[in-house]
C-alpha positions, 0 to 999 in steps of 0.5 A: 710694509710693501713699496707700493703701500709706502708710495701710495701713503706719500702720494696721498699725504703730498695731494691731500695735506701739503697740497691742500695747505698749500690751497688753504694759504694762498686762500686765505692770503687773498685780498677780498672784495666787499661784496665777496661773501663765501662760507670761507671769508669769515675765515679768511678775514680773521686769518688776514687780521693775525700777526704772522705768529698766529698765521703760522698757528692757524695753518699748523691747526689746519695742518694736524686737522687734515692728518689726523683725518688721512690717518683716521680714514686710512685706519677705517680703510685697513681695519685698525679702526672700526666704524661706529654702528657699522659692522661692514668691512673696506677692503683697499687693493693695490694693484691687486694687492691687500693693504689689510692692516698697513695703511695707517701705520705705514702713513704714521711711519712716513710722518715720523721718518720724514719728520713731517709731523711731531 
């Protein structure tokens, strides 16, 4: 794997996973006004109502939700997983530099070195 596809795969997972739960939970730890009415409040009110335990599931959730997504995208994107009804192929450069076959194993491969994900 090239050191441009482990850099990409780390920036991608720190923006899109750590990033986004990070979004996610203080979201939802906010203290919501009455008249506050979005598609994510009834969410978020059942996320208030938790224990601390089943917070820390709930975001666990979220978490293998958005990695599972980044992996199954990545692999859509290389090649290792094809489109349903859809015979058109990706094609991801790198700075000039053809990622066919490396995204999604490299992303899995820096979850398991990292010990990000079980």
């Amino acid at each position: 794997m090239s050191e441009k596809t482990n850099q990409f795969v780390k920036a991608l997972y720190e923006t899109v996973v750590q990033e986004g739960l990070h979004t996610y939970k203080e979201m939802y730890e906010e203290e919501l006004s009455a008249s506050e009415v979005d598609k994510y409040s009834q969410a978020i009110h059942m996320y208030q109502q938790m224990n601390a335990e089943q917070q820390r599931l709930m975001m666990h959730m979220i978490e293998v939700v958005m990695v599972d997504t980044v992996s199954h995208v990545f692999g859509v994107l290389d090649g290792t997983s094809p489109l349903t009804d859809y015979e058109m192929e990706a094609t991801v450069l790198l700075d000039g530099t053809d990622t066919e076959m490396e995204l999604q194993d490299t992303f899995i491969g820096y979850l398991q070195d990292e010990d990000l994900y079980p």
